[in-house]
KEKE-3310 file (N, C-alpha, C; in steps of 0.2 Angstrom, whole numbers, plus 5000, padded with zeros to 4 digits):
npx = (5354:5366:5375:5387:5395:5404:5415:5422:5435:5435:5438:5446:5447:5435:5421:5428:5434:5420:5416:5423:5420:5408:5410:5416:5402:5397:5386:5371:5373:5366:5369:5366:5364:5363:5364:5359:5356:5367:5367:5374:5385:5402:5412:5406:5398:5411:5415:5405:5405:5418:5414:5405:5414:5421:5414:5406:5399:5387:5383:5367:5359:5354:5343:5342:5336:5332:5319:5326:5323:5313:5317:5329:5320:5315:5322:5330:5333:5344:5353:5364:5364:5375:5377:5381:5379:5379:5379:5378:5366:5359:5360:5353:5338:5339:5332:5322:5311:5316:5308:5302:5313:5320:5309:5311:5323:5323:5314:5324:5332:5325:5323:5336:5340:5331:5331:5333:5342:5362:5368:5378:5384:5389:5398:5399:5416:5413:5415:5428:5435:5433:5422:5408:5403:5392:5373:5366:5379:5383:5370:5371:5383:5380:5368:5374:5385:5374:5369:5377:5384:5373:5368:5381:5378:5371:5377:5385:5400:5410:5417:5433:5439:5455:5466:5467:5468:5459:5450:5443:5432:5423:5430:5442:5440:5431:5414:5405:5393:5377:5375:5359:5357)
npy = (4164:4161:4163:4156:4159:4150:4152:4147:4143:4127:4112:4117:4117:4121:4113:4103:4115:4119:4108:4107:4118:4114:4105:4111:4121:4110:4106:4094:4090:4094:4088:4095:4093:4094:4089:4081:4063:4053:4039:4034:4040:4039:4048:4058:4050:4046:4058:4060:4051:4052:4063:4059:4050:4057:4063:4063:4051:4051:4062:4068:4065:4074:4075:4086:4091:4102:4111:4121:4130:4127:4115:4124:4131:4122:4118:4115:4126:4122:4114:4112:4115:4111:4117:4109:4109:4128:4130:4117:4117:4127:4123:4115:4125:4129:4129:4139:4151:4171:4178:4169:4163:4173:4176:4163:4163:4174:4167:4158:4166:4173:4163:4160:4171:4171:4157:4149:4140:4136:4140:4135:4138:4133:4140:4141:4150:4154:4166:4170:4166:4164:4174:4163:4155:4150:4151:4144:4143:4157:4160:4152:4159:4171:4170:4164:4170:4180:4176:4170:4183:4190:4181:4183:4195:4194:4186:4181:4177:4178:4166:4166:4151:4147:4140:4129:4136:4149:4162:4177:4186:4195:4199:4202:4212:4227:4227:4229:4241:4238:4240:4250:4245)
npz = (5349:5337:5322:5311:5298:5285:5272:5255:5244:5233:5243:5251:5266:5271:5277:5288:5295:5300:5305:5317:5324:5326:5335:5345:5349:5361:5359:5356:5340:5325:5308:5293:5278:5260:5248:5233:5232:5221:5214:5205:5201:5206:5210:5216:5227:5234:5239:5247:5258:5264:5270:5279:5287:5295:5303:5322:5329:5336:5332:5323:5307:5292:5280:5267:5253:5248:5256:5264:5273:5283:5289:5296:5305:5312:5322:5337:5353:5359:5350:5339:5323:5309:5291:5278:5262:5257:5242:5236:5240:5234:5222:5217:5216:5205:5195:5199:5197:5194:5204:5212:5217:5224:5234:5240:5245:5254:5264:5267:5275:5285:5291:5298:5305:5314:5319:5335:5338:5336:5324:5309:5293:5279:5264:5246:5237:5222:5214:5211:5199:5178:5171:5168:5154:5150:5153:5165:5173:5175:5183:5194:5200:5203:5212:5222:5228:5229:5237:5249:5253:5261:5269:5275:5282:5293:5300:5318:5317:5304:5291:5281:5273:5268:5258:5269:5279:5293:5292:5303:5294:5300:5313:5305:5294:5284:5282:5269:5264:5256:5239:5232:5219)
capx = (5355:5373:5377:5393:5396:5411:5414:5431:5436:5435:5445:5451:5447:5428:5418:5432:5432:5415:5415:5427:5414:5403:5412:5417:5397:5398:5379:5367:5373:5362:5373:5360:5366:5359:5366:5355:5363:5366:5371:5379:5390:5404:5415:5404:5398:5418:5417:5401:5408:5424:5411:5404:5418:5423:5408:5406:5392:5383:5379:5362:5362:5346:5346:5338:5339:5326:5315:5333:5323:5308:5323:5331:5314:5311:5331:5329:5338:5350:5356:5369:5366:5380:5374:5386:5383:5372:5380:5374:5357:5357:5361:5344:5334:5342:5325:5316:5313:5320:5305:5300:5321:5319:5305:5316:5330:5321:5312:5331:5338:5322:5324:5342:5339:5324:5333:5337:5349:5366:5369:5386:5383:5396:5397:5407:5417:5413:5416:5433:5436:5430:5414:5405:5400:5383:5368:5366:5383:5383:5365:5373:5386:5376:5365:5376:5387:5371:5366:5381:5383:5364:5369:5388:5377:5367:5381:5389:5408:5411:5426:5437:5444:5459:5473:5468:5467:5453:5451:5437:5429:5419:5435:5449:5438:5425:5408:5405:5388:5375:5372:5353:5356)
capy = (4162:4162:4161:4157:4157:4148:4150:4149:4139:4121:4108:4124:4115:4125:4109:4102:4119:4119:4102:4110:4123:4113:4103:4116:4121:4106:4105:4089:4094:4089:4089:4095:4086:4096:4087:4074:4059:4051:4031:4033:4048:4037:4053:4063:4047:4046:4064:4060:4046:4053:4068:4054:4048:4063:4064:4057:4043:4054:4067:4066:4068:4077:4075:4093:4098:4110:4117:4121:4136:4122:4112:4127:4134:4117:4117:4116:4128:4117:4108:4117:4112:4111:4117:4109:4118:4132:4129:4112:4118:4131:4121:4112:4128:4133:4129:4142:4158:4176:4181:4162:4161:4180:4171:4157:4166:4179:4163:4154:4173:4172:4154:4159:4175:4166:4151:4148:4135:4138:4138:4134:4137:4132:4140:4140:4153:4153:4171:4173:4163:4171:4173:4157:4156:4148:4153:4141:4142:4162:4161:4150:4159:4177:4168:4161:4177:4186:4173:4171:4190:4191:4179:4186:4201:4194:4180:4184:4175:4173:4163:4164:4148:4144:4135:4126:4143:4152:4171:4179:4193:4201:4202:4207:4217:4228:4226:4236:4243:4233:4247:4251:4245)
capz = (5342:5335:5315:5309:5289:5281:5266:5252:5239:5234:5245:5257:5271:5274:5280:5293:5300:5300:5310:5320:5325:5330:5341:5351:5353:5366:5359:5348:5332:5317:5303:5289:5271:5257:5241:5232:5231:5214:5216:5197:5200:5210:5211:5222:5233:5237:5244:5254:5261:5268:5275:5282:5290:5300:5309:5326:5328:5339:5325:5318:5299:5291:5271:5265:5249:5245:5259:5270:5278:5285:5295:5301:5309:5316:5326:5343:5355:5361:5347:5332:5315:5303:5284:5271:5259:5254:5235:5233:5241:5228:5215:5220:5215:5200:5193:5202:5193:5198:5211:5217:5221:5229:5240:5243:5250:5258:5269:5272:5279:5291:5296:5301:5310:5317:5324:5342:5338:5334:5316:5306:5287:5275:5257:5243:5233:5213:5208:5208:5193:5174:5168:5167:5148:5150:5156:5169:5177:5178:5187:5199:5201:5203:5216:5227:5228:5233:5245:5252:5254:5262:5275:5281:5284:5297:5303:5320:5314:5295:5291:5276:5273:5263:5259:5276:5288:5293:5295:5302:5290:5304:5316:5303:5287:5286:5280:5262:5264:5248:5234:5228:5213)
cpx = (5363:5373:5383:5392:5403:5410:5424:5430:5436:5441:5451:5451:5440:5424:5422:5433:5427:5412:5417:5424:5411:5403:5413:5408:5397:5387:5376:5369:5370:5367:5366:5365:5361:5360:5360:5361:5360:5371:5376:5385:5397:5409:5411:5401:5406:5416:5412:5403:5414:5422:5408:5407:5421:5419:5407:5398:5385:5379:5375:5361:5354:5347:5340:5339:5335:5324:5323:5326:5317:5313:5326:5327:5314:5320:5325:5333:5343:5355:5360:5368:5371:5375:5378:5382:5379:5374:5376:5365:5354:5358:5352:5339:5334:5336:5321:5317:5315:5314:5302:5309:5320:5316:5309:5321:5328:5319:5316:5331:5331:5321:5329:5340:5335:5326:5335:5343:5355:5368:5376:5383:5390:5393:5401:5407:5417:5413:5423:5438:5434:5424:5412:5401:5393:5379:5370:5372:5382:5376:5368:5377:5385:5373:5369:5383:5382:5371:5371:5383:5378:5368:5378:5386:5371:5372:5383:5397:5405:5417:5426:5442:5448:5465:5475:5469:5459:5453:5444:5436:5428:5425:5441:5445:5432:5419:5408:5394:5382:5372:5365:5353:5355)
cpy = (4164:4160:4163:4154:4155:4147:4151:4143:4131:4117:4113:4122:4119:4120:4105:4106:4120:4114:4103:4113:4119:4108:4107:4121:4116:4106:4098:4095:4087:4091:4088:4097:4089:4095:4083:4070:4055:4044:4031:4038:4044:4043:4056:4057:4047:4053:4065:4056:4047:4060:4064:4053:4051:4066:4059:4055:4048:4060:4065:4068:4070:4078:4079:4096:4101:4114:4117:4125:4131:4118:4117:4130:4127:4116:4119:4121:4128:4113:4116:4113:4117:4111:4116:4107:4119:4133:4124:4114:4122:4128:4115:4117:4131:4132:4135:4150:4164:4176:4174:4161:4167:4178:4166:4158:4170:4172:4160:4160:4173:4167:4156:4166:4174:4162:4151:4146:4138:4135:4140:4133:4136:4134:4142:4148:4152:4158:4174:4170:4168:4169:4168:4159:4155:4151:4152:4144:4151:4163:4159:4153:4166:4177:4166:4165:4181:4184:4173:4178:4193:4188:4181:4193:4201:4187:4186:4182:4174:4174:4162:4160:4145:4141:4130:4130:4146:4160:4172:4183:4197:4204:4206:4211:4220:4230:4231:4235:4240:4241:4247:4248:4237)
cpz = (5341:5327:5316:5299:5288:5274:5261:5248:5238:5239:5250:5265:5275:5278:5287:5297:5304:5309:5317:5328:5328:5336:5349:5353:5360:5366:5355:5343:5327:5312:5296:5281:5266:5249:5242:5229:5223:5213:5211:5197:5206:5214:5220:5228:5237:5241:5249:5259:5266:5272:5282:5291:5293:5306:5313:5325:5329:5336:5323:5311:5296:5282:5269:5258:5245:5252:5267:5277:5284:5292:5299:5306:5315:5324:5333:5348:5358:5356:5341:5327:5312:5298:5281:5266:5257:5247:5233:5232:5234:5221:5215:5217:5210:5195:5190:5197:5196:5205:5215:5221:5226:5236:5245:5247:5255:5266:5273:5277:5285:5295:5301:5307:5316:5323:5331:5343:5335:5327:5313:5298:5282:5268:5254:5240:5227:5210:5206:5203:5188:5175:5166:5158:5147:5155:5165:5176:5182:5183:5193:5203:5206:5212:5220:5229:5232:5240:5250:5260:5262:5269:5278:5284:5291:5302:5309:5319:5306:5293:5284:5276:5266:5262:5267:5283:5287:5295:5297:5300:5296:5310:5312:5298:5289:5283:5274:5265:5255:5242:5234:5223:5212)
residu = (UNK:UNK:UNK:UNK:UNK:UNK:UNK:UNK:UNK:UNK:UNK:UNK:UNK:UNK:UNK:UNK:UNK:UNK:UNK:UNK:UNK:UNK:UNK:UNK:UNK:UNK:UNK:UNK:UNK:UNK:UNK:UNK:UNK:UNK:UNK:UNK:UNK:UNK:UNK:UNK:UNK:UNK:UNK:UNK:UNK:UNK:UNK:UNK:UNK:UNK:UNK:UNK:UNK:UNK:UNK:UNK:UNK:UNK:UNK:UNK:UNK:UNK:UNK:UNK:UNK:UNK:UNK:UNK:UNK:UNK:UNK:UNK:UNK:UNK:UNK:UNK:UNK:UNK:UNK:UNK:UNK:UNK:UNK:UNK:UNK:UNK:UNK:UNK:UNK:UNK:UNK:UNK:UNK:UNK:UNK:UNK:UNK:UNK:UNK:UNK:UNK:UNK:UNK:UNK:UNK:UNK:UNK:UNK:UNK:UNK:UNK:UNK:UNK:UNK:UNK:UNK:UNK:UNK:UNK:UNK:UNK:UNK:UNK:UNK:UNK:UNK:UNK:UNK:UNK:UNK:UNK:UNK:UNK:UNK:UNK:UNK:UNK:UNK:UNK:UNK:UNK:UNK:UNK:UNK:UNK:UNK:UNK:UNK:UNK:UNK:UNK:UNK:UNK:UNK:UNK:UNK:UNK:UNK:UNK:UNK:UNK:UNK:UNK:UNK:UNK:UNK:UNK:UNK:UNK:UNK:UNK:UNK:UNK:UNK:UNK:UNK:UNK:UNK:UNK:UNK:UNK)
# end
């Protein structure tokens, strides 16, 4: 097993590293796609389409966007799934209430430790903006900070990428310890 987590700002260059990454396993990478897709939203088909278009042919593509942890169990140990992105996904669950999400996360973080396959997850940064005014956003924002967090702590690489470079946390910085509270 190998986890690598990327994660950084919009447009930073997270999912091209990503692709990066899993070229250089030299393994079937499944590329697992965890937005839904929305025919009327021409915007964000453009940005699938040019995700698309960067991946070779050979790449199997796996459209997940809820039970992620169910795909990741099923990975075989030869193959590397690519995760773009554990934000969309979670924007998928923002439904769920505080302990059925608890559940939910708890089930990814043992899908991933779990897996045999070489796992690339990609997730965004959305808290070093302000305070999201609505509900909604700061829940989002709350959650996918934790999760985040949860899986850099169980990743063996996790890459900050920005501005088009990548660092690795685990090699340059060092771990903050999670409070009790």
């Amino acid at each position: 097993m190998s986890v690598t987590l990327i994660t950084g700002p919009a447009r930073s260059g997270k999912s091209e590293w990503a692709e990066q990454l899993a070229l250089q396993t030299e393994r079937p990478v499944v590329y697992v796609a965890t937005s839904q897709v929305d025919p009327s939203d021409r915007d964000w088909q453009h940005r699938l389409a040019q995700h698309r278009a960067r991946r070779p042919p050979s790449w199997q593509t796996l459209e997940v966007s809820h039970d992620l942890a169910a795909a990741i169990r099923q990975a075989a140990a030869d193959q590397c799934l690519l995760v773009d992105s554990l934000g969309t996904w979670l924007a998928n669950q923002l439904e769920l209430d505080s302990a059925s999400w608890q559940q939910t996360q708890a089930q990814l973080l043992a899908a991933i430790v779990q897996s045999p396959a070489a796992l690339i997850l990609v997730g965004e940064e959305t808290g070093w903006g302000i305070v999201p005014a609505y509900r909604t956003g700061r829940l989002f924002r709350d959650r996918l900070g934790a999760l985040v967090r949860a899986v850099g702590t169980v990743a063996d690489a996790f890459y900050l990428v920005t501005g088009g470079y990548a660092l690795n946390l685990k090699q340059l910085g060092t771990g903050i310890p999670k409070s009790s509270s």
